[in-house]
N, C-alpha and C positions, 0 to 999 in steps of 0.2 A: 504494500500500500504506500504511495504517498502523498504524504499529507497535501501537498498541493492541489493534487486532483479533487481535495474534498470540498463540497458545498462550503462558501464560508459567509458566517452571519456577521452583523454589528448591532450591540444595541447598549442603550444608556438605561443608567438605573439611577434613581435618586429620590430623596426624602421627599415625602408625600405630606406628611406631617403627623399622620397617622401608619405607615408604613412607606415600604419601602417598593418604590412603583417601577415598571421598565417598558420601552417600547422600543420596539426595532430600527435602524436607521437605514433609510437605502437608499444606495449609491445609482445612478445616472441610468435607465430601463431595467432596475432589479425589479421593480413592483409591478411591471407589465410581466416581466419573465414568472414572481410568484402567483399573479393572477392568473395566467396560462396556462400551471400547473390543477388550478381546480377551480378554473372557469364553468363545469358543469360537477357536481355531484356524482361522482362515481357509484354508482349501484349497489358495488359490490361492497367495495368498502363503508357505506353508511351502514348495510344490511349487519357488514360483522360488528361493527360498532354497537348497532342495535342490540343484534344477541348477546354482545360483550356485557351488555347496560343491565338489559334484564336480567343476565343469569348472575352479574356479580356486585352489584348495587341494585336489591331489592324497592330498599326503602326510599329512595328517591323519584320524587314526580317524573315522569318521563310522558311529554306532549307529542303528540301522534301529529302527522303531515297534515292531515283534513284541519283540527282543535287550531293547531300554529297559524296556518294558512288564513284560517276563517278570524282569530287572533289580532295577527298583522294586516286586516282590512281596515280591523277601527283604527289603525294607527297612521302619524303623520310619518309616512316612511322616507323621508330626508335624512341623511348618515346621523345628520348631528341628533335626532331625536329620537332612534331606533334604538328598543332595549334590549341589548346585544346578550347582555347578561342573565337575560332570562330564560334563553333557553342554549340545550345541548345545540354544539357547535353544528353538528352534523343536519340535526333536525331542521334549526334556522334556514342552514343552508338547503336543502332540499325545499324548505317552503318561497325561498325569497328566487329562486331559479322556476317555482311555478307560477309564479307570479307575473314573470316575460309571457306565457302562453297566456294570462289570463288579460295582458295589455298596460297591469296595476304598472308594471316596473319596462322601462325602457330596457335596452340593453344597454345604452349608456349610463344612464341612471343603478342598472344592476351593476354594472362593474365600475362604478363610483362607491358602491355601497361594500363590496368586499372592499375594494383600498382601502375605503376608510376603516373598517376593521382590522387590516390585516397593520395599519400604520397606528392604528391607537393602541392610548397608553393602559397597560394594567397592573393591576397591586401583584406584588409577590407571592408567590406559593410558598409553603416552609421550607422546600430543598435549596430552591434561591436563596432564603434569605441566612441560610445558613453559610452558606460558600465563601461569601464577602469576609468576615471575620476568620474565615480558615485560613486565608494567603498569608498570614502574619510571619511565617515563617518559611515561606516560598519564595526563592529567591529566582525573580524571575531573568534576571543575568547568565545565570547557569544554564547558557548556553547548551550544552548535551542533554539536559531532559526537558521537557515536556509535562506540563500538569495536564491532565485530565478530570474532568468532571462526569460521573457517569452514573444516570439513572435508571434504574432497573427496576422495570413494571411487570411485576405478578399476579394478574386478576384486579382485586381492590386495592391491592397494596404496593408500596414500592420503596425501594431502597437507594438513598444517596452516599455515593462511593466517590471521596477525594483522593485524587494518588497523585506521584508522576511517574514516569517510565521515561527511562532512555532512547536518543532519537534514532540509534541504532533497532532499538525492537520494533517503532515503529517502521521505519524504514524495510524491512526484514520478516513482517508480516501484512496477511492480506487484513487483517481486520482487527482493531483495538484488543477485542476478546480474546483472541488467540495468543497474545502476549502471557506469557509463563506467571501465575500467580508470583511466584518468587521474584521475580522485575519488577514487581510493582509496589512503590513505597506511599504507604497512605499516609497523609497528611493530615487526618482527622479522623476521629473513630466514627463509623458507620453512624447513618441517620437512619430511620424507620418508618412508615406511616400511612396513611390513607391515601392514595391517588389521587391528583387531580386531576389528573390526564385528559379526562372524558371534557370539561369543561374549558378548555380556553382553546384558540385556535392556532395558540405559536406551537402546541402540538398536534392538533388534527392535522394543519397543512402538510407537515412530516410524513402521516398518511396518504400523500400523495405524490412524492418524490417518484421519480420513473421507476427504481427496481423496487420499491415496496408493491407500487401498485402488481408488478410483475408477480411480485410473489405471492397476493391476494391472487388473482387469475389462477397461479400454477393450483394453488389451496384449494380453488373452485372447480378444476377440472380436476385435479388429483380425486376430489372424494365430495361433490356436492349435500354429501349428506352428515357430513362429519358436524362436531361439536363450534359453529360459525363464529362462539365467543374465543375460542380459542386460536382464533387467526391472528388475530391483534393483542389478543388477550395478555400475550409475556412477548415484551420487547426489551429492547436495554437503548437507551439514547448515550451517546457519547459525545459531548464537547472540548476540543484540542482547545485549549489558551494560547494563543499567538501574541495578545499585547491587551495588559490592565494599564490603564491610563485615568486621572482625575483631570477632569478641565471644570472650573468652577467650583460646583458641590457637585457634578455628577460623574459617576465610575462611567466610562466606556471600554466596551469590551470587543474584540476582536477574536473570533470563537469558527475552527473550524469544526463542520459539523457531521456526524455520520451515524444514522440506524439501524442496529439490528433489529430484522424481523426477526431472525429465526435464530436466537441466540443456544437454542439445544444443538446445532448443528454444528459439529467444531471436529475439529483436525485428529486422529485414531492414535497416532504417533510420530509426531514429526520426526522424531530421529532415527525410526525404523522404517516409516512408511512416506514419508516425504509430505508435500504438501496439497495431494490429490486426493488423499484416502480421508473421506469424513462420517461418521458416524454420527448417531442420534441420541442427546443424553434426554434426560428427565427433563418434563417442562418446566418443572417450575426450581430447575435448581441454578444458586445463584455462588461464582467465586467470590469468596472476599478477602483481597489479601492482609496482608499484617505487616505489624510494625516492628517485630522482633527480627532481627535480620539471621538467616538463615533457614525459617519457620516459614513453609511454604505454604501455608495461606490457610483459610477453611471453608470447603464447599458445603453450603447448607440449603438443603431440599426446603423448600418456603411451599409445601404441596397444601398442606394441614394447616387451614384457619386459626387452630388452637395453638399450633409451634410459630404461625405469627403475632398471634396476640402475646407470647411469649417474649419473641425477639422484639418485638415493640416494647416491650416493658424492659428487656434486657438491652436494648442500647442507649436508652432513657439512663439508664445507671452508665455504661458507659462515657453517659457523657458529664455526667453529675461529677464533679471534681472532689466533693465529698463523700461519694462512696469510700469504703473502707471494708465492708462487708458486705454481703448479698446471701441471706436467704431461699432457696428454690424448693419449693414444695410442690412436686410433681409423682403422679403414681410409678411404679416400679417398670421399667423399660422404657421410658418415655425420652431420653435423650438428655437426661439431666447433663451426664458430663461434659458430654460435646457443647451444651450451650453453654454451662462455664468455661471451657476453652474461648470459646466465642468473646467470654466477658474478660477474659485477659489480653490476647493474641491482638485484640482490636482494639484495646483499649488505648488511646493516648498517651504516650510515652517517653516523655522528654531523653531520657537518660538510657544506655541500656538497663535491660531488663532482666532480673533473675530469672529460675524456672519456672513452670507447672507443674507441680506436686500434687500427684490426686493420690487419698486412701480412704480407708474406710476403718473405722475402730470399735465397729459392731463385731460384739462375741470379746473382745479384750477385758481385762478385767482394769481397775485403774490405773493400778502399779505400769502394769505392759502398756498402757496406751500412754504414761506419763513420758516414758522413756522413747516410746516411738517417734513421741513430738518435740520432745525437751531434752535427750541427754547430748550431751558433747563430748567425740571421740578422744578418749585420753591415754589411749595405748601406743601414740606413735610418737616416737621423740625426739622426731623433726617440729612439733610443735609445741609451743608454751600448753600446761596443763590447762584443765576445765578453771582447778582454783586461782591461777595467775591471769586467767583473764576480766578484765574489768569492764569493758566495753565491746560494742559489736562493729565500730565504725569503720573500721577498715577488718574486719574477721572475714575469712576466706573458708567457708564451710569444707566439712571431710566430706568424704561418701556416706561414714558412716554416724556423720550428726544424725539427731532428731530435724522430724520433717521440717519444724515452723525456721530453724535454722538452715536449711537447704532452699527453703522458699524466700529465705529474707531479698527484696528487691522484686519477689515476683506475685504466684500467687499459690495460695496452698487450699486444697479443694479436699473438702471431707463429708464424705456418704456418709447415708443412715446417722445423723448427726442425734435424729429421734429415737435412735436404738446404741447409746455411747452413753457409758458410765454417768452418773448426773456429776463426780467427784470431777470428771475430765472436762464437763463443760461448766464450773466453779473456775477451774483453771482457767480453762479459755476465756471465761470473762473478765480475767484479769488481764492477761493479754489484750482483750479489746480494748476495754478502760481505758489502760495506762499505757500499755505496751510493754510491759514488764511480762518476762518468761521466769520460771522457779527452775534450776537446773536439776533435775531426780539426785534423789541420793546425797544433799547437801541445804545449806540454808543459802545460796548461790542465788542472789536475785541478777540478772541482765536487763538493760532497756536496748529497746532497738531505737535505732536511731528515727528520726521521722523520714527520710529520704532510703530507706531499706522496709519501710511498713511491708510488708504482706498483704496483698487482696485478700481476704479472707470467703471465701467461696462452702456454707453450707450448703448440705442438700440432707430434705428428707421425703420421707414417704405417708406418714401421715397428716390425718387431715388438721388442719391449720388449731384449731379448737385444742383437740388431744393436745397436740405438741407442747403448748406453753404451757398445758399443767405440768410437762415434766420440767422438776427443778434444776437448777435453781431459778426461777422465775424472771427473775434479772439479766438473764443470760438472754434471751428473747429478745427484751426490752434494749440490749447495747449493741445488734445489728441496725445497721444502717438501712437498708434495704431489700423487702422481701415481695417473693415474685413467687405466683403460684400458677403452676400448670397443668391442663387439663391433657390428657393422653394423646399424642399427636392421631390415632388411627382412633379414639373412642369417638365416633360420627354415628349417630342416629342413621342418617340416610346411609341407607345399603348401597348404592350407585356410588354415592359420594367418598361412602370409606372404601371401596373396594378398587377405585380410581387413585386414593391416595395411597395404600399399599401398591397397587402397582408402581407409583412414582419409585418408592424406594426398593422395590422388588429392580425396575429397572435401572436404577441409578448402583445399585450393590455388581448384577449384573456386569456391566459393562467397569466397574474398578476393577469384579475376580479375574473379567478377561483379560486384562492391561496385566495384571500382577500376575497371571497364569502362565502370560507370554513371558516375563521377565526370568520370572522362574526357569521355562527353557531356555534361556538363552538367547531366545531369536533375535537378532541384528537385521541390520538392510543389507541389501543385496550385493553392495560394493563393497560392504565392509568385511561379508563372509569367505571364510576360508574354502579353499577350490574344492578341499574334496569332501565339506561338509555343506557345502552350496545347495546342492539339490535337495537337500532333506529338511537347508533354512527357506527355500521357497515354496516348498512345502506348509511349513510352518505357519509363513505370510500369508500366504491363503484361506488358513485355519484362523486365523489372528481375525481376516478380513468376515468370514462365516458366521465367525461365534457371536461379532460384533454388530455385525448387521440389521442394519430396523426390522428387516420381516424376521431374524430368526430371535431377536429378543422383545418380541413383540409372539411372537408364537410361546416363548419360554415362559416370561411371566405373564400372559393371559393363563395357562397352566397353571404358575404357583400362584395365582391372586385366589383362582378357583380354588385351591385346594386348601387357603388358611383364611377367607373370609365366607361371611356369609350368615344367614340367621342363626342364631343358636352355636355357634365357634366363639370359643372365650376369645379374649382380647390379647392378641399375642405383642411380645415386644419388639422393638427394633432391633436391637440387637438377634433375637432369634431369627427375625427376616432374613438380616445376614448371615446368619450363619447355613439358614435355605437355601439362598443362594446358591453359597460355597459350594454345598454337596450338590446340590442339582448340577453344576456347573460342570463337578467332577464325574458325575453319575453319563451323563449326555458327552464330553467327551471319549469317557470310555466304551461307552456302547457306538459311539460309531467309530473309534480309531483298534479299539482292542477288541470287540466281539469276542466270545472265550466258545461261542458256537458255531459251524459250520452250517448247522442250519438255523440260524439268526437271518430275520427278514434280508438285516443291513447287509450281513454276508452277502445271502442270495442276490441281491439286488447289485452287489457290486459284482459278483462273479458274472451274471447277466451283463453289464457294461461297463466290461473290461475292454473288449473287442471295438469299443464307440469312441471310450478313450483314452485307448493306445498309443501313446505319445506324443501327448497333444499337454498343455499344462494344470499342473494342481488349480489355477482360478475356473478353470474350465468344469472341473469335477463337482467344485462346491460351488460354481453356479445353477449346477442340474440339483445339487441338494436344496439350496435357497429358493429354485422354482418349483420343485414339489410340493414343500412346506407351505409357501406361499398361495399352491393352488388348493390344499387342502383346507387349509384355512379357509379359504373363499367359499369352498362348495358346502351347499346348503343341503337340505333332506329331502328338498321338492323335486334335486334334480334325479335322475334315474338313478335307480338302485345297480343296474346292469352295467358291471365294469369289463372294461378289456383284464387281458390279463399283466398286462404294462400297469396300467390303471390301479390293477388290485393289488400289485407289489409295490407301488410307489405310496397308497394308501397303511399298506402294513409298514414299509418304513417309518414313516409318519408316527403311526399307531405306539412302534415301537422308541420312536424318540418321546412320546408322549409318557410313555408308560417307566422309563430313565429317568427322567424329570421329577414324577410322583414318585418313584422308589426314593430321589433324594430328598425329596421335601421331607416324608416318613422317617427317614431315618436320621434328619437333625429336630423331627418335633420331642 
């Protein structure tokens, strides 16, 4: 990609007096070119918009074409007096383009009336008004990087992500996304929240640039029947920084600009497969890199309403400079750790950063938990003893200190907090307090310093009530902030939860087969050794199979069946994954190792051996990927009467079906 090629905007922003307002600036035939782009209401795209509306902002009025239209008759329709604001962008525009057939609106008059839209001023949304105060430490001189600002829309919700990246990765990829979580240095911990997207039209028009429309079209002939909110429904918008300037009191900005439509669609392995081979992740999963340098980022599936009202509440404390503690009171499997990861990794971080310490100190009895968190390695005598030391300010933890001492500068994450000695959380609220540790085994009091604090990261599993009767009562009262969650897969709607385990059925998927390939070895083609060549393009092939939309679109259609549905307890995430795993392992083996000669897979391959005779391994697992794929299609209406091609390619099928359930079985 380069950045030159990209659309580039300008626009000013400035105090409003009640917020903080912005409107676009255009240079010399820019606003005939953006009126050209949606001179007429796209069909298509209103339509998904539409479904977008209803299926994922319920509670919001939504004014139909005829209501608008009949609407905008009583009114005086001259730009300056047209309430632009009252209704969805899309809807507007649909009524104010029928309005040329009806005579009300000229055509010159109509396209006076978009300019004026598309050139007036509007108050900031929260991701905006966030951004401005981020650059404080952005030095925009530094030449070699590039800040980025990037939103990323998941249904209602959406996430603002500040970074920079180097102008080499941009340079050196086709699209901002594809840039290696580890490149990317955030300048601000993640923001969280309600979408405004549907509502202003410096984003609708975006829905009109040439290749989005494209890719609405492709959406519409690929599957006219598919779920239509989910065309548009997860985008990611990206703004390149080229130049913050103040003239007067107002910021101008110079912002090149680029959309993903289809941000699950990303690259399988650039360094094995180049930059041709792309695969299809989870829709609703989103990177977000970190500020820890080395710590390569965390991808979090935003599938489950309840894991965002979560992460809404969790980077609210991110960004709270008084956090100190965090509470998470979530049922058992529900992703507790990973979202405290989230709450460290992401957090704002001036300095580096110590580690991430997770344990858990359920089942210990005091004594052992006092010593897990609190004692200091005194058996090595390259170091001053436990009782020679007085202070923590420059102390360089052992391996074998206590946790809270291993975690100083980072963050120390402790399970089942509601099932820990109540003696061990007396301690720990002395720690909070004060910050004072008691070393085991001595009258040894330490302070930590205030710049080595610890995040203090609880998690339990019962319900909010219980918990603070267990004592000491106090102990409760001296966390900072507490965050309660509800099971990311516990969904009433059967459709809806059964849609949201497949997100992570497929997103588990497609890491076992990244890390399946690693595990063998497989390399790129130029990099493989001569006489194990043939067996790594082999490999490639299998890499390319495993990963592929129809064959993990066939896999976990399988495993969603077989662990959701009425009356199926409520399984964890972690157990998903670990489904995965074996299914993964289960389905490789039954077609590379068959242990039987009369195995469908056998048979079918001893049958077309003679076809593909030395011709290449992509060749092989193309005829695989197309059986699967037609099996899947074919319905019960069509005849029962098969060839006998037909019925062996069927029994294959059958027999990868039945691989699949053996693995799901054997990790429940």
């Amino acid at each position: 990609m380069k950045i030159t090629s990209l659309p580039s905007i300008t626009f000013e922003q400035s105090w409003q007096g009640v917020e903080w307002a912005a409107k676009q600036t255009f240079r010399k035939g820019e606003i005939e070119r953006q009126f050209n782009y949606i001179k007429k209401p796209d069909e298509k795209i209103c339509r998904s918009l539409d479904e977008m509306h209803n299926a994922f902002y319920p509670n919001e009025a939504h004014k139909t074409l005829k209501t608008t239209t009949e609407e905008l008759s009583k009114w005086d329709l001259s730009p300056a007096t047209l309430q632009i604001d009252s209704y969805l962008p899309w809807v507007l525009h649909r009524a104010l383009y029928s309005l040329i057939a009806s005579k009300r609106l000229s055509t010159t008059e109509y396209r006076a009336t978009i300019s004026h839209i598309l050139k007036r001023e509007w108050l900031l949304s929260w991701h905006w008004r966030a951004v401005l105060p981020s650059l404080r430490d952005w030095d925009e001189r530094a030449r070699a990087t590039k800040l980025i600002i990037q939103i990323s829309h998941v249904r209602k919700w959406e996430m603002l992500l500040c970074y920079t990246v180097q102008l080499k990765d941009l340079a050196t990829h086709a699209k901002p996304s594809e840039i290696p979580l580890r490149n990317k240095d955030l300048i601000r911990a993640p923001l969280f929240g309600i979408s405004h997207r549907l509502k202003g039209w410096d984003t609708y028009r975006l829905f009109y640039q040439p290749d989005i429309k494209k890719y609405v079209e492709r959406e519409y002939e690929k599957s006219p029947s598919k779920n239509l909110g989910y065309v548009l429904g997860r985008h990611d918008c990206y703004y390149i920084v080229e130049k913050l300037r103040l003239t007067d009191s107002r910021y101008q900005w110079n912002l090149r600009t680029f959309m993903e439509a289809e941000p699950e669609r990303v690259l399988i392995d650039r360094k094995i497969l180049g930059t041709k081979a792309y695969y299809h992740r989870s829709i609703d999963l989103i990177d977000i890199p970190s500020f820890t340098k080395g710590h390569k980022g965390i991808p979090q599936l935003l599938s489950s309403d309840h894991y965002c009202e979560a992460i809404l509440e969790m980077t609210e404390v991110l960004n709270d400079p008084t956090a100190k503690s965090v509470l998470v009171i979530a049922p058992p499997g529900s992703g507790k750790e990973n979202l405290a990861k989230s709450a460290f990794y992401c957090r704002d971080q001036r300095k580096p950063s110590g580690e991430f310490i997770a344990t858990t100190l359920a089942g210990l009895n005091a004594v052992e938990s006092a010593r897990l968190l609190f004692a200091i390695h005194d058996d090595d005598r390259r170091r001053p003893r436990a009782s020679e030391i007085r202070d923590l300010t420059n102390y360089v933890p052992h391996p074998k200190d206590g946790l809270v001492l291993k975690a100083l500068g980072g963050a120390l994450f402790i399970d089942e907090i509601d099932k820990t000695d109540k003696g061990i959380r007396g301690l720990l609220l002395r720690v909070l307090e004060s910050g004072e540790i008691t070393v085991p085994d001595s009258s040894q009091i330490l302070k930590i310093p205030s710049d080595k604090i610890p995040l203090y990261i609880f998690a339990g599993s019962m319900n909010r009530q219980s918990m603070f009767q267990e004592g000491p009562p106090d102990f409760w009262t001296r966390i900072s902030h507490v965050i309660e969650i509800a099971h990311p897969l516990g969904i009433d709607d059967l459709d809806k939860s059964r849609s949201v385990i497949k997100d992570y059925l497929w997103m588990f998927w497609c890491m076992h087969v990244q890390d399946f390939m690693n595990r063998k070895g497989v390399t790129r083609q130029a990099n493989a050794k001569q006489i194990v060549k043939p067996l790594n393009d082999f490999y490639l092939s299998l890499y390319k199979f495993l990963i592929d939309q129809v064959t993990v679109d066939f896999a976990t259609d399988i495993l969603a069946d077989e662990v959701s549905g009425r009356g199926k307890p409520l399984i964890s995430i972690r157990t998903l994954r670990s489904i995965v795993a074996r299914s993964l392992f289960k389905f490789v083996d039954i077609l590379l190792y068959s242990k039987c000669q009369d195995d469908p897979v056998e048979v079918f391959k001893e049958s077309s051996k003679d076809e593909f005779s030395k011709k290449q391994p992509d060749l092989w697992f193309k005829k695989l990927r197309a059986i699967i794929e037609y099996e899947s299609k074919r319905t019960s209406s069509e005849p029962t009467e098969l060839s006998k091609a037909q019925s062996m390619e069927l029994s294959v099928v059958n027999t990868f079906t039945t691989a699949i359930r053996l693995g799901a079985a054997l990790a429940q």
